[in-house]
C-alpha positions as CSV (number, residue, x, y, z in Angstrom):
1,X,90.4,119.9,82.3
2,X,93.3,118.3,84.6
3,X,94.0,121.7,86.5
4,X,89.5,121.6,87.2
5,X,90.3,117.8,88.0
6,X,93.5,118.5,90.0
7,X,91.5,121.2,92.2
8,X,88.8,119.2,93.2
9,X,90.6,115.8,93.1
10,X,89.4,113.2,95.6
11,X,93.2,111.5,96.2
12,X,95.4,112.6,98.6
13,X,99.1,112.4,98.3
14,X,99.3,109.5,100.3
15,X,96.7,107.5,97.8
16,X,93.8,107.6,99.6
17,X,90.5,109.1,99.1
18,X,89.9,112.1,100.9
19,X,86.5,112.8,99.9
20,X,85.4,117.0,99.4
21,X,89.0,118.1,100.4
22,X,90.8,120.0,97.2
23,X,94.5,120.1,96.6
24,X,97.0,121.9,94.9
25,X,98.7,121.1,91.5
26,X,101.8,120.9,93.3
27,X,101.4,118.1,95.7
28,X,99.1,115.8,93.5
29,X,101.7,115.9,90.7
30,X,104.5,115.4,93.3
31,X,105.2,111.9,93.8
32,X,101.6,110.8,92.4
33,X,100.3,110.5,88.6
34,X,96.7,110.6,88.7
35,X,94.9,111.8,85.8
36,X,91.6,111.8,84.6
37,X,90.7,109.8,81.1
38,X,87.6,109.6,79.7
39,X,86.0,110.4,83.0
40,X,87.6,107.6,84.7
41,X,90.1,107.7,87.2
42,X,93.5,106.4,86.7
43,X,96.9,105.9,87.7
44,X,100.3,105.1,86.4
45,X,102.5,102.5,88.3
46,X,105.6,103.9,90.1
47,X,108.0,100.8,88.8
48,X,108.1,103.4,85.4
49,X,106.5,100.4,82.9
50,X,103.8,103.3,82.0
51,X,101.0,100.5,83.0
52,X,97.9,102.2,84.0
53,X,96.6,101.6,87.9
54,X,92.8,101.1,87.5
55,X,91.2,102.8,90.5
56,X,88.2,100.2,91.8
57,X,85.5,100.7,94.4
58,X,87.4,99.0,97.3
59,X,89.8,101.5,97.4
60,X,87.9,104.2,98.9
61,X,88.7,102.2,102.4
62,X,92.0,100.3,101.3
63,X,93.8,103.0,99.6
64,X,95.4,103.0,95.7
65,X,98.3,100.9,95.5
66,X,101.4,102.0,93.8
67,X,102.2,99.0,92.1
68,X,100.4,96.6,89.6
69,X,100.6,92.7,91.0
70,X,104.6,91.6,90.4
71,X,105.8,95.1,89.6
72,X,106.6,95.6,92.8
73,X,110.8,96.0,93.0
74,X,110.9,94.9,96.9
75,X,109.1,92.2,97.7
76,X,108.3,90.8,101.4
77,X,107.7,87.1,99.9
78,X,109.9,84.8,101.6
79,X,111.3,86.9,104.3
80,X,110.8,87.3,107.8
81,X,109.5,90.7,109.7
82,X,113.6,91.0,110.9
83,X,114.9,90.8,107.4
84,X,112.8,93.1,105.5
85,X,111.8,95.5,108.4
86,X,115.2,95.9,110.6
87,X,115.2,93.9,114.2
88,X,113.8,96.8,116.2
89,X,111.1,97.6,114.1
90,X,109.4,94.3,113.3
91,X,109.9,93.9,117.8
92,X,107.6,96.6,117.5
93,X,105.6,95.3,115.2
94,X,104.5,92.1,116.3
95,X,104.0,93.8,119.6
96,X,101.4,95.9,118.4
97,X,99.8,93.0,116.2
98,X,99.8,90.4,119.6
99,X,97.7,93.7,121.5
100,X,95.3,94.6,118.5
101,X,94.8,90.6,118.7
102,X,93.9,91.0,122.6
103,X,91.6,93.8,121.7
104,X,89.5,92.4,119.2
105,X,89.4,88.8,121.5
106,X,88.4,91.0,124.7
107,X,85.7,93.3,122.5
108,X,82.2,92.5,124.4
109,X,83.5,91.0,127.7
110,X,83.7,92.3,130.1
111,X,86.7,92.8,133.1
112,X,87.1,89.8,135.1
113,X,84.7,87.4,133.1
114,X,85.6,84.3,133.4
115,X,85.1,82.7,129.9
116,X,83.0,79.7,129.8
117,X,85.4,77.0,128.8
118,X,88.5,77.8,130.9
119,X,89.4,75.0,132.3
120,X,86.8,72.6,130.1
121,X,88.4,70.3,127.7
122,X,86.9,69.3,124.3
123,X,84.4,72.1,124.5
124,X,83.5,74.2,121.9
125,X,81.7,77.7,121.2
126,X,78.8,77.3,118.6
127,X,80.3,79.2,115.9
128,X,83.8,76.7,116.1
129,X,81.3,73.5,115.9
130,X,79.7,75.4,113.0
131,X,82.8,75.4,110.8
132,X,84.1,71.8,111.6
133,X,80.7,70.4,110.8
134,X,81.4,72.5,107.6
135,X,84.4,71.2,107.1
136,X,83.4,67.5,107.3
137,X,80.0,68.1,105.1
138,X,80.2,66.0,102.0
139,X,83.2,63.9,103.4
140,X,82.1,60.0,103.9
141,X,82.3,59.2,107.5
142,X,85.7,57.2,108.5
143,X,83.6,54.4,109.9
144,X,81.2,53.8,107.0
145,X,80.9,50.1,106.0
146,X,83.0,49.1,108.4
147,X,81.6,47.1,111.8
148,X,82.4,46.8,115.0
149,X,83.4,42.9,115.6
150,X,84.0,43.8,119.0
151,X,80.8,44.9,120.4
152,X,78.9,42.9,117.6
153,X,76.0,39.6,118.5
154,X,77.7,37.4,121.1
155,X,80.0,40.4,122.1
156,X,77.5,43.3,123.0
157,X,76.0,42.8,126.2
158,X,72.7,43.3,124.9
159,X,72.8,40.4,122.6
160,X,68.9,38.4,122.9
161,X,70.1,35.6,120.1
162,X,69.5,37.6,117.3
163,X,65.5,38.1,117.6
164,X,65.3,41.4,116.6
165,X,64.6,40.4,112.1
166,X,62.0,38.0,113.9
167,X,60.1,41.3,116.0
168,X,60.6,43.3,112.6
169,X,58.3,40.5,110.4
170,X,55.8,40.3,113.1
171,X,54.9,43.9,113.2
172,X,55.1,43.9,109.5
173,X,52.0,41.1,109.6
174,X,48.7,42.2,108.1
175,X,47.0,41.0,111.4
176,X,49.2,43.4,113.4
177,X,47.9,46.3,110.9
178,X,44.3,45.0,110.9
179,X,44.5,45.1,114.9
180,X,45.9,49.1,114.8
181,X,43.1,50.1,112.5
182,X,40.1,48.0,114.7
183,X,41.8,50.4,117.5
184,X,41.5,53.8,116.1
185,X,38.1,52.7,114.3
186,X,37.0,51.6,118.5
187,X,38.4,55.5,119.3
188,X,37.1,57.3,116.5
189,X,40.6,57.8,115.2
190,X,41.2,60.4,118.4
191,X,43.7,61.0,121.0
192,X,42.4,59.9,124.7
193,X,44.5,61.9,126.7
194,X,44.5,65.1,124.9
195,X,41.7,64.9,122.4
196,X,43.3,65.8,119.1
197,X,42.1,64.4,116.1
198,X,42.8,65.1,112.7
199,X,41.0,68.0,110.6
200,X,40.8,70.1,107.4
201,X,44.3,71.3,106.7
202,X,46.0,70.0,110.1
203,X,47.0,66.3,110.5
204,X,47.7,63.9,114.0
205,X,50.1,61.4,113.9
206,X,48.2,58.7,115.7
207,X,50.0,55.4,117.1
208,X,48.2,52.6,119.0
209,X,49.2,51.7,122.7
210,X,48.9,48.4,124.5
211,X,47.4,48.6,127.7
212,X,48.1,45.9,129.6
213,X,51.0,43.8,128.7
214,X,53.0,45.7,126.1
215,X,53.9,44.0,122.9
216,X,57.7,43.1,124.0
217,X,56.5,41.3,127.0
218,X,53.8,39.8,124.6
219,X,56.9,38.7,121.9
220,X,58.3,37.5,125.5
221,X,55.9,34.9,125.8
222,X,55.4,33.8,122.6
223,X,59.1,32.9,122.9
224,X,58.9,30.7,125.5
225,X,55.9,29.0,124.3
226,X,57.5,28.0,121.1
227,X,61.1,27.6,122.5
228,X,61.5,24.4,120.5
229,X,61.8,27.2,117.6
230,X,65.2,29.2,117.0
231,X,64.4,33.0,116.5
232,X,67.3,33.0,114.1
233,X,66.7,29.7,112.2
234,X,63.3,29.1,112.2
235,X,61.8,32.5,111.9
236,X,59.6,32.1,109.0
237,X,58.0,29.0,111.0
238,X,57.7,31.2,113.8
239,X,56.1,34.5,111.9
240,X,53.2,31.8,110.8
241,X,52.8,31.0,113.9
242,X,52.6,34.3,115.1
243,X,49.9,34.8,112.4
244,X,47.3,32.5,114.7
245,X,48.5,33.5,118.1
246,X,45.7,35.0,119.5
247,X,47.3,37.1,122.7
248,X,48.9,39.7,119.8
249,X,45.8,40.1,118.2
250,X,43.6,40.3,121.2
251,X,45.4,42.4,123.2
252,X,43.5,45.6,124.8
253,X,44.5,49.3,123.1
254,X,43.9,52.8,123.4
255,X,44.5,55.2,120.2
256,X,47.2,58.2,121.0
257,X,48.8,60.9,119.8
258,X,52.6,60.7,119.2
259,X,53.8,63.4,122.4
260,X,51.0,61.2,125.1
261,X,52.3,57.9,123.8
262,X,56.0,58.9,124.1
263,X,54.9,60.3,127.8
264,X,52.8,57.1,128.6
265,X,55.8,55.3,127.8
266,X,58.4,57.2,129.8
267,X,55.7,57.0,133.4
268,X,55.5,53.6,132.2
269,X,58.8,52.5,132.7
270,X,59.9,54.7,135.1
């Protein structure tokens, strides 16, 4: 059974698969014990222990080792290329690592490329922003619950006094939703630039547009009417108010779709 196994073994004497290529007796006992158990093939560690080497599917392409993990008697743990290789040798060696290095970077461009960052600083390809937003996935951002005091109310140069909790209970008013549904019911609940309306089994995002004045200019002037008011302190006297202001709730609209409001908008204020 081993001289059938021996002449149409798959290992070579180096270890490796060579699949289809018979040896003789003489070179796979030389140096090598492979044998063949119970139909599966295995070999004996070279430290002399008598540990069997089970061969595994990886190592058609990376070879049999000789040793079992840790029964290795030199080990390069802990040493540098010069002291376990010799001076000349591990020259050589890092030589021909720095040039396969080159060759694998410079696979796919092509001579005289320039590459696209050179000279850019803080840019980076789309696979390198891949793995650091990887890396920071699941990590709590270094600014959460902490604020900036120094571009905070008073500070940032968009400060109005605080108005914006006062804008925020306003459009949350049931007369501000009675006067969005009076517009779509006045446009049939459909888009008047584009026409889109929704139907069975596709559904428009619909948004009401003021025509004339739009509703910051109209918060504008219900400002300066009630200036006697703080927008910070008095806000609740201020939301009932705005409650019977008629210029909010008799404002002109038209019913549109979210892509023509978003463009009516942008012409709008440009």
């Amino acid at each position: 059974m081993l001289s059938e196994y021996i002449k149409y073994s798959k290992f070579n004497t180096a270890g490796r698969l060579s699949w289809g290529n018979p040896i003789s007796q003489e070179k796979c006992i030389h140096g090598l014990a492979v044998f063949f158990i119970g139909g599966n093939n295995m070999r004996l560690c070279e430290c002399g222990c008598g540990q069997e080497i089970v061969i595994k599917p990886y190592h058609k392409w990376k070879g049999i080792p000789r040793f079992i993990r840790g029964h290795c008697p030199v080990s390069i743990k802990g040493k540098t290329w010069e002291e376990f290789f010799g001076k000349k040798k591990a020259i050589k060696m890092k030589k021909e690592r720095s040039k396969a290095i080159k060759e694998a970077i410079n696979t796919g461009r092509k001579k005289g490329c320039i590459p696209w960052n050179k000279g850019k600083i803080g840019v980076y390809s789309k696979t390198i922003l891949k793995q650091m937003s990887n890396v920071k996935k699941g990590k709590p951002s270094w600014n959460k619950g902490k604020k900036c005091t120094q571009l905070s109310k008073e500070n940032n140069p968009n400060w109005q006094g605080g108005i914006s909790p006062l804008r925020d209970m306003i459009r949350s008013l049931v007369e501000y939703k009675q006067w969005h549904l009076d517009i779509f019911k006045k446009d049939n609940y459909t888009c008047q630039e584009c026409g889109l309306h929704s139907e069975k089994g596709k559904q428009v995002y619909l948004e009401a547009h003021h025509n004339d004045k739009s509703f910051a200019k109209l918060f504008t002037e219900f400002l300066q009417e009630y200036n006697q008011f703080s927008p910070c302190d008095d806000k609740y006297i201020l939301k009932k108010l705005a409650s019977k202001w008629r210029p909010f709730w008799d404002a002109e609209g038209e019913t549109l779709c979210k892509k023509c409001h978003k463009l009516k908008r942008r012409t709008k204020y440009e």
